[in-house]
C-alpha positions as CSV (number, residue, x, y, z in Angstrom):
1,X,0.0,0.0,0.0
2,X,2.5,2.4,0.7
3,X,4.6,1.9,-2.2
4,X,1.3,2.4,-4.3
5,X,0.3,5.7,-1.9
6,X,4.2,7.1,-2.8
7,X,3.6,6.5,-6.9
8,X,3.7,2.8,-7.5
9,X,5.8,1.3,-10.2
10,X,4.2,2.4,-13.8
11,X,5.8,0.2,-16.0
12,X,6.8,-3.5,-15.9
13,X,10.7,-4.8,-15.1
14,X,11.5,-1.6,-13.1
15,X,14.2,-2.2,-10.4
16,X,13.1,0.4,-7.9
17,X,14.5,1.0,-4.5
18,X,12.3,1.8,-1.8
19,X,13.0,3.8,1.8
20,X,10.9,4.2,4.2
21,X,10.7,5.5,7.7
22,X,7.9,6.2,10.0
23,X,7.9,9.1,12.6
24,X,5.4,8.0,15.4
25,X,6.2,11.5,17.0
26,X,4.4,12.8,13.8
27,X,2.2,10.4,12.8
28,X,3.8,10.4,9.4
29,X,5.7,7.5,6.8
30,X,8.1,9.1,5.3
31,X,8.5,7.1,1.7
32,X,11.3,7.6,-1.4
33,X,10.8,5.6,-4.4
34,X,14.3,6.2,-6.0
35,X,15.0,4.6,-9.4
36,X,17.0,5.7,-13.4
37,X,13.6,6.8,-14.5
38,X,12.2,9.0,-11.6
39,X,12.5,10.2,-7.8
40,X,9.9,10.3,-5.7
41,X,9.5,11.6,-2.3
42,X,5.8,11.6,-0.1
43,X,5.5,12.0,3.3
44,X,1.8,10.5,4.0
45,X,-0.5,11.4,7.8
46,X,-2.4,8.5,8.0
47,X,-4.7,9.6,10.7
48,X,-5.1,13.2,9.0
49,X,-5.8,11.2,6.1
50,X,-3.6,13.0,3.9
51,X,-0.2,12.7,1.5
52,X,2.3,15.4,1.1
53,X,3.8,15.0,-2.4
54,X,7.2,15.9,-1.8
55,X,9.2,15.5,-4.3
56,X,8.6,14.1,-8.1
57,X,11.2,14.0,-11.1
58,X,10.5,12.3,-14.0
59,X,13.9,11.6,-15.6
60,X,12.2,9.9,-18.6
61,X,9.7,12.3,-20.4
62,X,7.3,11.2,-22.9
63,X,6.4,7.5,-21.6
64,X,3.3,8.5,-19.3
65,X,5.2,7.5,-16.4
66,X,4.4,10.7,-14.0
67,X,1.0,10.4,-15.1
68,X,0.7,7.3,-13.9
69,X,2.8,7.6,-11.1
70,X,-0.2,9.6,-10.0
71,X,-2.9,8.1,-11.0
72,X,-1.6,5.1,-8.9
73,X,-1.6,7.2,-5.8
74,X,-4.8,8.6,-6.4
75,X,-6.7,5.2,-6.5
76,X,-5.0,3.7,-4.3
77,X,-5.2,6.8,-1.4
78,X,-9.2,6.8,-2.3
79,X,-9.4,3.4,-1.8
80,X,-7.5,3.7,1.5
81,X,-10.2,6.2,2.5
82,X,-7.3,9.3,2.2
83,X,-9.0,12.5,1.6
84,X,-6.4,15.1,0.4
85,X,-2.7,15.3,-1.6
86,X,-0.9,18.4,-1.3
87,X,2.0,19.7,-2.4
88,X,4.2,22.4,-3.5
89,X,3.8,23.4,-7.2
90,X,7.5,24.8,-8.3
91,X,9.0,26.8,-11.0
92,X,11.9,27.2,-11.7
93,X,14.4,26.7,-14.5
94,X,14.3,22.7,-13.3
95,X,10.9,22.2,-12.4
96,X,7.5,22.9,-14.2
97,X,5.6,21.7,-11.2
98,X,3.4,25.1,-11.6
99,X,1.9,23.6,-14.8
100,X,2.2,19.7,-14.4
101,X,0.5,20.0,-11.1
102,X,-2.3,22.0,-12.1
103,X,-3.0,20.5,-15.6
104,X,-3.7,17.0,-13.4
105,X,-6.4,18.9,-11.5
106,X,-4.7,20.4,-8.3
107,X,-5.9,23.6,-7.0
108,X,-4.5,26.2,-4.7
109,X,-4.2,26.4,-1.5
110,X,-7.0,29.0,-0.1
111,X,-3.6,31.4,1.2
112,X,-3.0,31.1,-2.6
113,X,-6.6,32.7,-3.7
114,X,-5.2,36.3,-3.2
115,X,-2.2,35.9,-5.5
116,X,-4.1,34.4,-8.2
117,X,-7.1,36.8,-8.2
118,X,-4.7,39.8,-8.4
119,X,-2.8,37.7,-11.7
120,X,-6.0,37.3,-13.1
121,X,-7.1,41.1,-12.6
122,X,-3.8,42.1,-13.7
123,X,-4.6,40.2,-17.5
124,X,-8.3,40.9,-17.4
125,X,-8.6,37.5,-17.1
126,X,-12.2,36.0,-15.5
127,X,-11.5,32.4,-14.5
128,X,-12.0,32.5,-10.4
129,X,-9.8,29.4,-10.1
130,X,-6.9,27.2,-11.3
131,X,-9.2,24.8,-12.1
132,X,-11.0,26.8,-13.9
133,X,-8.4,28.4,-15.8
134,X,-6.8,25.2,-17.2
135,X,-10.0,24.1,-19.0
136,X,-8.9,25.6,-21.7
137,X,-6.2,25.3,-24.2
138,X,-6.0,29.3,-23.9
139,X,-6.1,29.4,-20.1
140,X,-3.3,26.6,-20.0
141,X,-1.5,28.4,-22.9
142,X,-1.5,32.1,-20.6
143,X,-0.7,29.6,-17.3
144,X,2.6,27.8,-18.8
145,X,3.5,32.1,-19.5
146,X,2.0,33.8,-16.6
147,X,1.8,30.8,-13.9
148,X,3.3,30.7,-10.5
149,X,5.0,28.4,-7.7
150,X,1.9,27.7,-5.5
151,X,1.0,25.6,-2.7
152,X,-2.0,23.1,-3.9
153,X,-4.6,20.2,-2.9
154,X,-6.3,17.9,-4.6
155,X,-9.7,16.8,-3.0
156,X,-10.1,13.1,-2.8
157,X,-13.5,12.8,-2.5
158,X,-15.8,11.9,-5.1
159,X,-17.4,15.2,-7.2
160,X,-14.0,17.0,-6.6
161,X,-13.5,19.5,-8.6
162,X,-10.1,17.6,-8.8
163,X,-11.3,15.0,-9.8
164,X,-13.6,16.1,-12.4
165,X,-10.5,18.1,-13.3
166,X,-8.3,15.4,-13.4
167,X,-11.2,12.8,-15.4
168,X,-11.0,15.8,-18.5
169,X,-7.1,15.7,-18.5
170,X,-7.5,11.6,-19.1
171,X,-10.4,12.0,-21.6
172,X,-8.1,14.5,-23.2
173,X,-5.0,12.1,-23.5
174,X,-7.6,9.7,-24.4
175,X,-6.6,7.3,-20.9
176,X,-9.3,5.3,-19.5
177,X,-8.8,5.0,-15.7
178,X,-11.1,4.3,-13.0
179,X,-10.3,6.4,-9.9
């Protein structure tokens, strides 16, 4: 289970390593998935019900793997009764986290709200959130420009917004996947 809460393995024949440590002070598993393809890091709060994604690089671009590296933790946490990822959404010359992120359905973090409104004002832009924004080809197109490093959730539950979100970025791509 917790290998499938930290990102699973997407793809037959991988040799992953696997570390894990639990912090009863915290309530938390720490868990790195570490392998040629990709680095993974999650720290997941079992009795809050809720997975920090840490860390994710995707060495190997173009073979689906992050996608599915989520979409394996997103069944498996609703399955396990988990109720909310978070994470921090970078950008920086390295990581398009920003974009990759929110084009999978994530939303901001309420503290966010402010910062976004005031981009959106700025661009006479009237999308009220990121999830709104990136259903779009036009709103993604001005995010991947304009977007931000931002603190996000995704809302496990079904009827998320998320989810919805994230069920239109697989019909997109043309992926069937229950979640």
């Amino acid at each position: 289970n917790v290998i499938n809460l930290t990102g699973g393995v997407p793809k037959e024949g991988l040799a992953l390593a696997h570390r894990l440590r639990v912090d009863t002070a915290a309530n938390r598993i720490e868990s790195e998935i570490e392998i040629k393809e990709y680095t993974i890091v999650r720290k997941i709060f079992p009795q809050k019900k809720s997975i920090y994604n840490s860390l994710m690089v995707v060495n190997a671009k173009g073979d689906g793997i992050g996608t599915n590296l989520f979409l394996n933790q997103v069944v498996e946490a609703r399955k396990l009764g988990f109720e909310k990822l978070t994470v921090s959404a970078a950008r920086s010359d390295h990581y398009n986290g920003y974009y990759t992120w929110a084009r999978m359905g994530y939303g901001m973090d309420p503290s966010e709200q402010p910062k976004f409104a005031n981009l959106m004002k700025a661009n006479k832009r009237s999308e009220t959130s990121l999830t709104e924004l990136m259903t779009t080809e036009e709103g993604r197109k001005f995010w991947k420009e304009k977007g931000f490093w931002f603190e996000g959730e995704f809302d496990l539950k079904d009827g998320s917004e998320n989810l919805k979100a994230l069920k239109r970025y697989l019909a997109e791509k043309g992926l069937d996947r229950d979640l």
